[in-house]
C-alpha positions, 0 to 999 in steps of 0.5 A, spaced: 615 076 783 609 074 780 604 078 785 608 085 782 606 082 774 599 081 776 599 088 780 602 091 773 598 088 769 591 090 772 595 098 772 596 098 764 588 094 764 586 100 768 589 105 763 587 102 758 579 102 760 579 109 762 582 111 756 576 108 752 571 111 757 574 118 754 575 117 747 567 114 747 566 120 751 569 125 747 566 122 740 559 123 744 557 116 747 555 115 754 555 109 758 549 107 762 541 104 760 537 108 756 531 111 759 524 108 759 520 114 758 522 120 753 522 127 756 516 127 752 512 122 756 516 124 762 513 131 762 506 128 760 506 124 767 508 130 771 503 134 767 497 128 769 499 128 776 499 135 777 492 136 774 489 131 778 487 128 772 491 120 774 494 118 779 501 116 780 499 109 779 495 109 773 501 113 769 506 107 772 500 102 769 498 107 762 506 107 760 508 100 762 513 102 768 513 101 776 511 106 781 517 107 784 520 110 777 513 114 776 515 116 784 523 118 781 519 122 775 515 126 780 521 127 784 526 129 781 521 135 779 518 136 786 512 134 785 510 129 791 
C-alpha cells in the first residue's frame, strides 16, 4: 500500500518537472551551463589555428580554457 503512494507521488513529481521544462522552454529559457567562450572568440581560435599563427595550446592558455575544450572547438568544425 504504502509502495503504490510513493509510486504515485513520484508519477505527479515526474509530470510536474516535465511541465516546468516546457513552460521554460517555451518562454525561451534553456537548461544546461553557459558557454566559456562566445562565437566570437570561438571563431578567432579556429581562425588562429587554422593560420598557424597559435597552437592549440597557446589559445587554450590566451582565453583561460583547457585544451581539451580548445580540442572540441577545432573539432566541431573539422579542423584537427
Amino acid at each position: 500500500m504504502v509502495g503504490s503512494f510513493a509510486e504515485f507521488e513520484r508519477a505527479m513529481i515526474r509530470e510536474r518537472t516535465k511541465a516546468g521544462l516546457e513552460q521554460a522552454r517555451a518562454a525561451g529559457r534553456i537548461g544546461g551551463r553557459r558557454p566559456k567562450l562566445t562565437p566570437a572568440q570561438q571563431e578567432e581560435i579556429r581562425e588562429a589555428v587554422r593560420s598557424g599563427r597559435r597552437s592549440a595550446a597557446d589559445c587554450a592558455r590566451l582565453f583561460g580554457v583547457s585544451q581539451a575544450t580548445v580540442s572540441r572547438i577545432l573539432a566541431a568544425k573539422k579542423i584537427l
